[in-house]
C-alpha positions in Angstrom: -28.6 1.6 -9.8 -26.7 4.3 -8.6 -23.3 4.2 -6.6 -23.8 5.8 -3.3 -22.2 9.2 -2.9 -19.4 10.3 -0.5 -20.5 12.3 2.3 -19.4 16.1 1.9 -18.1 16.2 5.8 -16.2 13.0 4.8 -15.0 14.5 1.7 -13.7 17.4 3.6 -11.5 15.7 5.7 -9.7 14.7 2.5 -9.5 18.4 1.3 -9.1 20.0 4.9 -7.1 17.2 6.6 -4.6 15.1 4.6 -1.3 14.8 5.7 -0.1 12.9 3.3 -1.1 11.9 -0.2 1.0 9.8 -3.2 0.8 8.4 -6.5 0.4 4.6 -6.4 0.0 2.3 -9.1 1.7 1.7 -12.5 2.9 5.0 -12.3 4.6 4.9 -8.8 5.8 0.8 -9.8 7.9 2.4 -12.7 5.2 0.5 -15.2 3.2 2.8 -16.5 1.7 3.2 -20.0 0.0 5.6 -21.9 -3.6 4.0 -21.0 -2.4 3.8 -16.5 -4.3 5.2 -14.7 -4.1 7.7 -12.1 -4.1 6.2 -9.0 -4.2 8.1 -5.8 -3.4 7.3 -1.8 -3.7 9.4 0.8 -4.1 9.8 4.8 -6.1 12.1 6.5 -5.9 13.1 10.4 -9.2 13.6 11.7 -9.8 16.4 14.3 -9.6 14.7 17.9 -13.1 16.4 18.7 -15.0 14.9 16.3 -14.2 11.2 18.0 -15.7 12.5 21.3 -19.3 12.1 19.6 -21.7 9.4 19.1 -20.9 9.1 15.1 -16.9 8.5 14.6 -15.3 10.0 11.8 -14.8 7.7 8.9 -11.7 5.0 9.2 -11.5 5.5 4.9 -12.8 7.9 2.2 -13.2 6.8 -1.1 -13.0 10.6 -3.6 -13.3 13.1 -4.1 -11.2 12.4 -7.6 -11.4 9.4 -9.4 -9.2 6.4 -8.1 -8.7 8.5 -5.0 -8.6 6.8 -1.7 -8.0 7.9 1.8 -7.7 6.5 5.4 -7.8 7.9 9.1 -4.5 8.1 10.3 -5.4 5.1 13.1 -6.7 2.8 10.6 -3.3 3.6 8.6 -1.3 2.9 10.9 -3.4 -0.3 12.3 -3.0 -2.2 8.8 0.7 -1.1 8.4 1.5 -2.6 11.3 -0.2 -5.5 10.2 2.0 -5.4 7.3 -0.9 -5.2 4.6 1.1 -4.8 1.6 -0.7 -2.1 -0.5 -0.7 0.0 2.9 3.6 -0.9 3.6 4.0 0.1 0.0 1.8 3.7 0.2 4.9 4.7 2.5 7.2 4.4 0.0 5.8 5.8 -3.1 8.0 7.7 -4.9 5.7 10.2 -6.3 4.5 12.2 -3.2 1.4 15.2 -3.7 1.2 16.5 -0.7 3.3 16.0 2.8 2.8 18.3 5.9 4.7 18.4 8.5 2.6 15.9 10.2 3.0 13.6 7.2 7.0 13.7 7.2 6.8 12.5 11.2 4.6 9.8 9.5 7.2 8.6 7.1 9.8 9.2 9.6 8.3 5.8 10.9 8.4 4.1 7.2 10.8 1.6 9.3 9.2 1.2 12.4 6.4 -0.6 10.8 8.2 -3.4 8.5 9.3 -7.0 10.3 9.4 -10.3 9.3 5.3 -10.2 9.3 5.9 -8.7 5.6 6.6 -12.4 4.3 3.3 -13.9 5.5 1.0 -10.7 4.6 2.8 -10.7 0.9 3.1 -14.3 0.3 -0.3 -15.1 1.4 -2.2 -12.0 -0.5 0.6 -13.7 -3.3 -1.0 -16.5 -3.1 -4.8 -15.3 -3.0 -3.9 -13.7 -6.6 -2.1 -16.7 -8.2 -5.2 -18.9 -7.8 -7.3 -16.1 -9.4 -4.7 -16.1 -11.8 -4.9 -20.1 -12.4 -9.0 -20.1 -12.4 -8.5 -17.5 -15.5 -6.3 -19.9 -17.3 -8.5 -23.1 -16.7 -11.8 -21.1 -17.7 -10.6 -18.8 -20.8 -7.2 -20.5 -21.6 -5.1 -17.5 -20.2 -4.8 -15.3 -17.2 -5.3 -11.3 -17.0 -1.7 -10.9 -18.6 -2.2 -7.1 -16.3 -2.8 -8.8 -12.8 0.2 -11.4 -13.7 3.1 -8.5 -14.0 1.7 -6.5 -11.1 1.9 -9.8 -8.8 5.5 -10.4 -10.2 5.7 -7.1 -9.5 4.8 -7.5 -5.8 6.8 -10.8 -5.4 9.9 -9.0 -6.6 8.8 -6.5 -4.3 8.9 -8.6 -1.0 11.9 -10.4 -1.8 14.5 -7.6 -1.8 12.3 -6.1 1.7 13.0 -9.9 3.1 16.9 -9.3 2.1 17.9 -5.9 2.5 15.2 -4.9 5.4 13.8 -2.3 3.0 10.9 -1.7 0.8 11.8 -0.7 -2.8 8.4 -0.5 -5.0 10.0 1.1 -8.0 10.3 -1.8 -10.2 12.6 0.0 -13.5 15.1 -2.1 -13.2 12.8 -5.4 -14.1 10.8 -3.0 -16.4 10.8 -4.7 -20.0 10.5 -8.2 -18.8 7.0 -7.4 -16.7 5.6 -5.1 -19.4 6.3 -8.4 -22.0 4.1 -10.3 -19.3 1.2 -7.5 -19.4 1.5 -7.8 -22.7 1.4 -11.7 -23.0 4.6 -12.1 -24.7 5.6 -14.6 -22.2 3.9 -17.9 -22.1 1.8 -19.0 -19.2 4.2 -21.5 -17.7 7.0 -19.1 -18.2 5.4 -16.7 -15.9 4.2 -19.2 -13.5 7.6 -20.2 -13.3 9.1 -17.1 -12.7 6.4 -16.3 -9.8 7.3 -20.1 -8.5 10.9 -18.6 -8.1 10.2 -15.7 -6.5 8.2 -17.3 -4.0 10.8 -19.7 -3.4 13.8 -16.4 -3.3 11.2 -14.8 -0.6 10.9 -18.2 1.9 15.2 -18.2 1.4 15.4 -14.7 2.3 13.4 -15.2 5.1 16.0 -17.2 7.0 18.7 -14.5 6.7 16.5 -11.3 6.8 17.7 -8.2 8.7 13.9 -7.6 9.7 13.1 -7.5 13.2 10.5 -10.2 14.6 8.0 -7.6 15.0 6.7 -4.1 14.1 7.9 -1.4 16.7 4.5 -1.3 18.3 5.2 1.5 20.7 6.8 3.7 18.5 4.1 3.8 16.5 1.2 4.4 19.3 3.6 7.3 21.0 3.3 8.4 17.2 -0.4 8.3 17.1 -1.3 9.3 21.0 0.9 13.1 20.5 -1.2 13.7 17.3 -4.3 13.4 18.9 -3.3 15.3 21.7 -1.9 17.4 19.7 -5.2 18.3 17.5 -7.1 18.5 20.4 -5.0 21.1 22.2 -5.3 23.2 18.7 -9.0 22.7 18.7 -9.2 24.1 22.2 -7.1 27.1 21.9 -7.6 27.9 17.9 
């Protein structure tokens, strides 16, 4: 069967409309090999006319390159303010493609979205990962060695946010010791034990954390209600 296809209007919002696009994965972690992929973030700000119809614009585009995936600015800034993890970390890739003006008032706000939330959205996607990671070693005796660095990866991650208030993703520094997990050099209960640590460095940090309680909500919706207005006054007078 084939996969259903990308809209062209939702493609172009990618091409026409991005604001900010990154490099995410192995390469942005500081981890990549020679076989990484290519993988591709971006955010896209849909003209404020097309929400005034019956059909919305879409909240994510998936393309137009392979592992290339977009959101609408609102949905962006809806899970970052959640504190989803993958969407925290998007702000802080090292590897940026493409920033417009727009996008640099965007990560102008990198710190307006992080709080103490961070630890339960990390901790608990952790946690979603280590069982898949524990069903792989019951079933076939070991665990995708891949997944296992790239959670260490994350649990590193969201300790140092918890104690210094900020979100480093670039993980060279603990390079040679997660590439020895990808590449299963370390035993299963060596790695389990390390991601037991972490987890346990994370709920310490917590109690000491210069994160705020809470995301700076308003900031954020000031953020989003002038760049509609914005678009729409262009729109208007073109």
């Amino acid at each position: 069967m084939n996969q259903p296809t990308t809209p062209p209007e939702a493609l172009a919002l990618v091409r026409d409309h991005t604001i900010y696009a990154c490099v995410m994965g192995s390469r942005a972690f500081g981890l990549a090999t020679e076989a990484s992929d290519t993988d591709r973030r971006g955010v896209y700000l849909a003209p404020t006319p097309l929400f005034w119809r019956f059909e919305k614009p879409p909240t994510h585009v998936e393309g137009p390159r392979e592992e290339e995936f977009s959101w609408e600015l609102e949905r962006f800034c809806e899970l970052a303010l959640r504190a989803n993890p993958n969407i925290l970390e998007c702000l802080h890739s090292p590897l940026v493609e493409r920033l417009t003006p727009l996008g640099e008032e965007l990560l102008s706000l990198r710190e307006a979205f992080l709080s103490r939330r961070a630890h339960a959205t990390f901790t608990r996607y952790a946690m979603s990962q280590h069982a898949k990671l524990v069903a792989d070693v019951r079933i076939h005796g070991a665990p995708r060695w891949k997944h296992a660095m790239h959670l260490l990866r994350l649990l590193l991650s969201c300790r140092d946010l918890l104690r210094t208030g900020r979100l480093t993703i670039d993980a060279t520094e603990h390079r040679d010791r997660l590439l020895a997990v990808r590449r299963g050099e370390l035993t299963w209960p060596e790695t389990d034990t390390w991601m037991t640590r972490l987890h346990e460095e994370a709920d310490t940090a917590l109690t000491t954390t210069p994160l705020p309680p809470a995301p700076d909500h308003a900031r954020v919706a000031a953020f989003l209600l002038h760049t509609r207005r914005a678009s729409a006054l262009a729109e208007a007078h073109p």
